[in-house]
N, CA and C of each residue as an Amber inpcrd file, in Angstrom:
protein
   360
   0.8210000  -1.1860000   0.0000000   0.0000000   0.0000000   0.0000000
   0.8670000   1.2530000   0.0000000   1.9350000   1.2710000   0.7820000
   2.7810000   2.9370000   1.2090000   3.0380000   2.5160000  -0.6660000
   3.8980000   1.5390000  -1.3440000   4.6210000   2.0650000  -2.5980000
   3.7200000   2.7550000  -3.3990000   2.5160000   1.8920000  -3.3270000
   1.0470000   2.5670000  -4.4450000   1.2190000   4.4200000  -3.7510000
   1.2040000   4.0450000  -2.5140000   0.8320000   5.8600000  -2.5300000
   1.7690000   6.5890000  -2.5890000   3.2740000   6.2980000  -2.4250000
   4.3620000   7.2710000  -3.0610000   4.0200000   7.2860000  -4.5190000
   3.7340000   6.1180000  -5.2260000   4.2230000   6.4270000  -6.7430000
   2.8440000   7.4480000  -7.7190000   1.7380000   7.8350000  -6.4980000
   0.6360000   8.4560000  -6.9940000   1.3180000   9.8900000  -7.7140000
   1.0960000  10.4940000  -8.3720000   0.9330000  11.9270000  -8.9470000
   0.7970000  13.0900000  -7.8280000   0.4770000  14.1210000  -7.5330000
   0.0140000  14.6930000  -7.0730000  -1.0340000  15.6610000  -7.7710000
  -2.2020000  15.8040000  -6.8630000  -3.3350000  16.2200000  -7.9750000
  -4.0640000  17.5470000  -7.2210000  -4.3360000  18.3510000  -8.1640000
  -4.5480000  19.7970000  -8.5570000  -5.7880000  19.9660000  -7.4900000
  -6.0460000  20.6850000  -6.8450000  -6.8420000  20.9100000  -6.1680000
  -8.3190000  21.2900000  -6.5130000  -9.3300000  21.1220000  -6.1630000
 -10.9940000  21.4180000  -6.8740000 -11.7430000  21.8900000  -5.9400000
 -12.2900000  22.5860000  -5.9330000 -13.8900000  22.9870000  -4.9820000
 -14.6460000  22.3490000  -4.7850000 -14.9790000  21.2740000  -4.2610000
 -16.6840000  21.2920000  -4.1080000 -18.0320000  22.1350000  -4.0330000
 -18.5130000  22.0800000  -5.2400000 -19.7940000  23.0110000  -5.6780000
 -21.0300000  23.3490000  -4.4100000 -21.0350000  22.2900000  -3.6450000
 -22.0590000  22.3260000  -2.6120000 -21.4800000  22.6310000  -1.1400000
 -21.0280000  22.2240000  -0.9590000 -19.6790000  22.7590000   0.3320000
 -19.1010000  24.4810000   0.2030000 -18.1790000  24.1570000  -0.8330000
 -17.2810000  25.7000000  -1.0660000 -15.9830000  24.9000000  -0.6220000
 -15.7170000  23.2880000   0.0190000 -14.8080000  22.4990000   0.5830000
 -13.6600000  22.3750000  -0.6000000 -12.7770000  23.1580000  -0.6010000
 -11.3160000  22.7540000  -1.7190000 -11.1910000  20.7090000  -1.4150000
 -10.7630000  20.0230000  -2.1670000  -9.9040000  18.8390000  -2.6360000
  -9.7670000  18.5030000  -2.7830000  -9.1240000  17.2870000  -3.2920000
  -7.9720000  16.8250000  -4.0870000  -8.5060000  15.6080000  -5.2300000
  -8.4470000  15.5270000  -6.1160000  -7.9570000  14.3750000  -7.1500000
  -9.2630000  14.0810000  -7.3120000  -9.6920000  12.9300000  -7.8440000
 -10.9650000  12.4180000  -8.4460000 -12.0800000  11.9050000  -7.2810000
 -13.2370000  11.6860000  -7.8080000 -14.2140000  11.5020000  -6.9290000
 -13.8620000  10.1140000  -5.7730000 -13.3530000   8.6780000  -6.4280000
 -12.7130000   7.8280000  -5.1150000 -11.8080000   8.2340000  -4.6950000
 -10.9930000   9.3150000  -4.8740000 -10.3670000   9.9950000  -3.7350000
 -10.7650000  10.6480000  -3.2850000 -11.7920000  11.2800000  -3.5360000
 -11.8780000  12.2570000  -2.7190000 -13.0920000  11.7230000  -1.6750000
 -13.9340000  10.4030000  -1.8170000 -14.5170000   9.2220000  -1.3930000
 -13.1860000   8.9510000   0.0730000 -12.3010000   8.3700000  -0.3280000
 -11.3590000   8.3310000   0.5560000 -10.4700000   9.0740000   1.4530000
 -10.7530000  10.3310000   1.1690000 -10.6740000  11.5580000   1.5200000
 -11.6060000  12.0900000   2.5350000 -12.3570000  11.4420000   2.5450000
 -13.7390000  12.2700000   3.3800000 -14.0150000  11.2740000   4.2080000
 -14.1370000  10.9360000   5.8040000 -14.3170000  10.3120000   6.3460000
 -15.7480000  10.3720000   7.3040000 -16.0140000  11.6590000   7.5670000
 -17.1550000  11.4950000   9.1370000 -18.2790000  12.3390000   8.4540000
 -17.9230000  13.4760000   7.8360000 -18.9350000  14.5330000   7.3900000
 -18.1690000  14.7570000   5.8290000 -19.3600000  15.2020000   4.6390000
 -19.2020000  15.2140000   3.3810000 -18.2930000  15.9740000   3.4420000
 -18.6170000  17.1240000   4.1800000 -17.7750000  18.4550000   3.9270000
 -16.4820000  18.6590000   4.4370000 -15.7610000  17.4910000   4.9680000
 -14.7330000  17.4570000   5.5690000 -13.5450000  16.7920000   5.0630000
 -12.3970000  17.1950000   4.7550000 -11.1520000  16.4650000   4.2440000
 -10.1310000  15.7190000   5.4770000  -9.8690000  14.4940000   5.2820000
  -8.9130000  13.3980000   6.0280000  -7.4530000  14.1840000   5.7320000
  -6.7300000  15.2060000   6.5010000  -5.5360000  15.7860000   6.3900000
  -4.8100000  14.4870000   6.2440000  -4.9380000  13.0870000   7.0330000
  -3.6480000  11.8120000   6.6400000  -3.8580000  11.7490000   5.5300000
  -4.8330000  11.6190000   4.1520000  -4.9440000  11.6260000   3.0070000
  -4.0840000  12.4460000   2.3600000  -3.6300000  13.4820000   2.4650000
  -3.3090000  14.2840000   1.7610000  -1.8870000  13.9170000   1.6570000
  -1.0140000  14.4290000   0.6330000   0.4180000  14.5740000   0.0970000
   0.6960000  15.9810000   0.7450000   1.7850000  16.0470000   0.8500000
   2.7020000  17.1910000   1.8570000   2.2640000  18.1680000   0.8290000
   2.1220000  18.0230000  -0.5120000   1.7360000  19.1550000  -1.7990000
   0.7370000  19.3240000  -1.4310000  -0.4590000  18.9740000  -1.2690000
  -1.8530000  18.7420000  -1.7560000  -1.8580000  19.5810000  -0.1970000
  -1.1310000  18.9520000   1.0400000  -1.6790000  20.0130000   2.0380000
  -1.1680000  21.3850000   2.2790000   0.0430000  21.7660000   1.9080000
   0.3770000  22.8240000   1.6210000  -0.5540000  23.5390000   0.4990000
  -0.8640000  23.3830000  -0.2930000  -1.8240000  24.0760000  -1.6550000
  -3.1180000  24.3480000  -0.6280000  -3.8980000  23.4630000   0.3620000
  -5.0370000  23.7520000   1.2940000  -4.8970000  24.6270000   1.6100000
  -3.8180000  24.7570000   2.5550000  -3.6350000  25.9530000   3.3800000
  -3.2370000  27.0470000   3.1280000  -2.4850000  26.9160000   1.8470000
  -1.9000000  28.3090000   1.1960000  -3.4680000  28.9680000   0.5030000
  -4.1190000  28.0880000   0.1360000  -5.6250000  28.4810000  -0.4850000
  -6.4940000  29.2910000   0.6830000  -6.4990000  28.4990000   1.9580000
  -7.1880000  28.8800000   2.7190000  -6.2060000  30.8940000   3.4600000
  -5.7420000  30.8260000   2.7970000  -4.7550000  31.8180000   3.0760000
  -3.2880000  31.9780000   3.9610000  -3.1770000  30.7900000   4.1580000
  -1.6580000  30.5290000   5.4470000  -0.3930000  30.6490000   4.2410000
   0.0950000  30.8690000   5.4470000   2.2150000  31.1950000   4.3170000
   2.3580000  29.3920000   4.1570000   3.0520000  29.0320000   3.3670000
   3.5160000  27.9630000   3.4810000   3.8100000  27.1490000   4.4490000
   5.0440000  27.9620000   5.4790000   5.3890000  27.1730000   6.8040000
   3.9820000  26.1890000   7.4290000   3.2770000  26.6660000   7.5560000
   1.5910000  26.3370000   8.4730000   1.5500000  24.6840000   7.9270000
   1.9600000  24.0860000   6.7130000   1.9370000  22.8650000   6.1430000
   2.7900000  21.9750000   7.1740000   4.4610000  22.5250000   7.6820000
   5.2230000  21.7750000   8.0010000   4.5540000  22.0030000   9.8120000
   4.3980000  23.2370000  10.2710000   4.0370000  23.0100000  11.6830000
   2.8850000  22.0070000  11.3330000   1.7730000  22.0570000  10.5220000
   0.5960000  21.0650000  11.4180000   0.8160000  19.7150000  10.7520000
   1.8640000  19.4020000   9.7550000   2.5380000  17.7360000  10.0460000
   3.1600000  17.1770000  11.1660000   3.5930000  18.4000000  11.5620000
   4.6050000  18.2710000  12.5970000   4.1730000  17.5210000  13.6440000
   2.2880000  18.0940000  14.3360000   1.4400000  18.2300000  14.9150000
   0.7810000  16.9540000  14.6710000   0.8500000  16.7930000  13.5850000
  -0.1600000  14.9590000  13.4580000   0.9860000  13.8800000  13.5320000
   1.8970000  13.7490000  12.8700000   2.9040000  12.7930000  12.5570000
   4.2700000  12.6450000  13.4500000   4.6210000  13.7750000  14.0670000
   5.2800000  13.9060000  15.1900000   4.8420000  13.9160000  16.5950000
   4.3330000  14.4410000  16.6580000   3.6160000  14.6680000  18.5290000
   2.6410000  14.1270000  18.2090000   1.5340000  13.4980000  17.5840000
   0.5000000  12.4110000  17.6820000  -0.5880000  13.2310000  18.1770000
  -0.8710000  14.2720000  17.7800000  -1.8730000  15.1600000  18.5350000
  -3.2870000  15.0580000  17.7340000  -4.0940000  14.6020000  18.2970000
  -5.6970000  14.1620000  17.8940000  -6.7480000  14.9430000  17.8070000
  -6.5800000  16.6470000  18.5180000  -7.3130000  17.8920000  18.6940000
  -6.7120000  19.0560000  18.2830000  -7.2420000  19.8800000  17.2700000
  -7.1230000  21.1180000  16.6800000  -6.5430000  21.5220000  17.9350000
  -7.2330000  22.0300000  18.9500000  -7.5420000  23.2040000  19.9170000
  -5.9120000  22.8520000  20.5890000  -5.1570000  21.6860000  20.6360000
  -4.2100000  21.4280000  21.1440000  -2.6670000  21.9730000  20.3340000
  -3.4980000  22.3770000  19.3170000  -2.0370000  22.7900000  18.5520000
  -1.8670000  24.1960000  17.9690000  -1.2050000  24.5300000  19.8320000
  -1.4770000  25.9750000  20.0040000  -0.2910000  26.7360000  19.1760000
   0.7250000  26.3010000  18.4970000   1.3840000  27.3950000  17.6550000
   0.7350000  27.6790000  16.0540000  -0.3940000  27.0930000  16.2630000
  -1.7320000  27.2250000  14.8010000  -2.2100000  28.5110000  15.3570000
  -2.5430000  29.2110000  14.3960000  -3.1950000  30.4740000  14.4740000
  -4.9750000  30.2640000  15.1170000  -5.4850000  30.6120000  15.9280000
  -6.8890000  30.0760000  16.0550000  -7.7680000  30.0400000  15.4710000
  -7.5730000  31.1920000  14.2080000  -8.4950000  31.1990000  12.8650000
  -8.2670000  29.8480000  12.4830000  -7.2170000  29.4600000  12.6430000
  -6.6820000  28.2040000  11.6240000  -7.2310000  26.6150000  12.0300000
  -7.1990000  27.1930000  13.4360000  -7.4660000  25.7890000  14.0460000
  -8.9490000  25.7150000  13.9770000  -9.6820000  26.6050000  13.9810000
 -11.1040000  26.8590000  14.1840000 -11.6610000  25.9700000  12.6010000
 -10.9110000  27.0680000  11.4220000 -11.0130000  26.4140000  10.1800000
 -10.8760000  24.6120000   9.9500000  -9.5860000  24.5200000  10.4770000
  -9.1190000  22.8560000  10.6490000 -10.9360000  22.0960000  10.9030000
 -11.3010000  22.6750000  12.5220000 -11.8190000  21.9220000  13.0880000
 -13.2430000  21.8400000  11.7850000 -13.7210000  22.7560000  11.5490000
 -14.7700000  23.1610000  10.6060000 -15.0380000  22.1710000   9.2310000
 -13.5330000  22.2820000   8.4840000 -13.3970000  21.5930000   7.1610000
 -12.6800000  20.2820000   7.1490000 -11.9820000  19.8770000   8.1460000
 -10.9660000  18.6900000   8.2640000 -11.0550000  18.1090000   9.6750000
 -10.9430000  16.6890000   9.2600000 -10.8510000  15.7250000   9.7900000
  -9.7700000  15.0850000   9.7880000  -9.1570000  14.3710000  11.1170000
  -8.0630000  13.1200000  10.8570000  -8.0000000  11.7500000  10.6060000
  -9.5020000  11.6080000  10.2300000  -9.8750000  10.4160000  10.0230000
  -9.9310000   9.1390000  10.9670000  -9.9390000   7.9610000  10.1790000
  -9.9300000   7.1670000  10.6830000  -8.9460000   5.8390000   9.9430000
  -8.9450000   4.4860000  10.7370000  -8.3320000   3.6950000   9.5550000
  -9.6330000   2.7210000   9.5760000  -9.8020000   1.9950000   8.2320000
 -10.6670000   1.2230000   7.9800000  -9.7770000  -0.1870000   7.5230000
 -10.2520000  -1.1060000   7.7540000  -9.8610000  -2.6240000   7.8430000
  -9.7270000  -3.1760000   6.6630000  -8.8100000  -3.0930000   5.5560000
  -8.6870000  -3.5810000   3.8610000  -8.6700000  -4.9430000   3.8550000
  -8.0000000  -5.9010000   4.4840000  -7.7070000  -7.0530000   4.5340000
  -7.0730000  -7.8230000   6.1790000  -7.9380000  -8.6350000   6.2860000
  -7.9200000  -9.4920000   7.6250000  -7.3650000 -11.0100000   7.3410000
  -6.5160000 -11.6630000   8.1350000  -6.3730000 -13.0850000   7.9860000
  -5.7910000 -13.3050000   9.2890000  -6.3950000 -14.5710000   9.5210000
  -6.4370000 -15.0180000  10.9300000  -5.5880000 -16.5300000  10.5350000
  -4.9570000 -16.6960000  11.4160000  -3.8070000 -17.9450000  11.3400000
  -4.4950000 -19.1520000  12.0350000  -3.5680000 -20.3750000  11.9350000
  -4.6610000 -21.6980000  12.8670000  -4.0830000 -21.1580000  14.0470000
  -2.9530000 -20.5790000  14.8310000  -3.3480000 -20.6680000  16.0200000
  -3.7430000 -19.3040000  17.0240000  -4.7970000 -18.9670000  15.9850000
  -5.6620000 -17.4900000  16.6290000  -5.0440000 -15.8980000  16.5760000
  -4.0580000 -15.8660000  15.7290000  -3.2950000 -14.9010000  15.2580000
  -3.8280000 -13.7880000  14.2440000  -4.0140000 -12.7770000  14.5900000
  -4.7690000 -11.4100000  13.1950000  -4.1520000 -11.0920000  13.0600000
  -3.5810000 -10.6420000  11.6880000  -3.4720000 -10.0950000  11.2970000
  -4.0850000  -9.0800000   9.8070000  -3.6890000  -7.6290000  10.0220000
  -4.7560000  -6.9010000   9.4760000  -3.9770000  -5.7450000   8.6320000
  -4.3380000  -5.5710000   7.4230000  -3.8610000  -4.6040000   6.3290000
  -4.7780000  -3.0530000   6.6050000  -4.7080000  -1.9020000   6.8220000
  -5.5280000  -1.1660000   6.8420000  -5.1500000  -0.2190000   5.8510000
C-alpha cells in the first residue's frame, strides 16, 4: 500500500460546488478523503503538496503545512484546539473543514493458532 501511494501523482486541487470544501484528485479519492462529514477532508490523506496548496488556499504562508505535520505525525496530537502554535483562525477552520480520520480494515487473515493479522 505505502509504494502505491508514493508512486501516486500529485493532484490539482478542486472545490466542491455544494460545500465551497477545496480537494484533491478524483471523486474515489476524494470518497477516501472524506471520512465522518461530506464536507470534511482526512488531512492523513493528503500529500505534503496537496496540504500545503489547502492551506496556502485557505490563506496561510507555506510554513503552516510543516508546523501542522509536525502536529499529526510527530507529537500524535488528535485535537485542533491542542495545537497551540496554529493560528486560532486556523485551528477553528481545521476543526470546521478537516478531519483526521480514521483507519478502515482492507484485509484481515487469521492464522490456525488465533493470530490477526490486518492490512488497513
Amino acid at each position: 500500500t505505502f509504494s502505491m501511494l508514493r508512486n501516486q501523482q500529485p493532484k490539482s486541487p478542486s472545490t466542491d460546488a455544494a460545500s465551497g470544501v477545496e480537494g484533491f484528485g478524483d471523486e474515489a479519492d476524494a470518497q477516501s478523503a472524506v471520512i465522518e462529514d461530506e464536507s470534511k477532508v482526512n488531512l492523513y490523506s493528503l500529500s505534503v503538496a496537496e496540504l500545503e496548496a489547502l492551506l496556502v488556499k485557505w490563506g496561510q504562508p507555506k510554513f503552516r503545512s510543516k508546523q501542522l505535520r509536525s502536529w499529526l505525525y510527530e507529537k500524535g496530537v488528535d485535537d485542533f484546539d491542542r495545537m497551540v502554535d496554529l493560528p486560532k483562525d486556523l485551528r477553528a477552520r481545521l476543526a470546521e473543514h478537516a478531519t483526521l480520520g480514521t483507519l478502515r480494515v482492507a484485509v484481515e487473515q487469521q492464522s490456525k493458532d488465533g493470530t490477526v493479522k490486518r492490512a488497513y
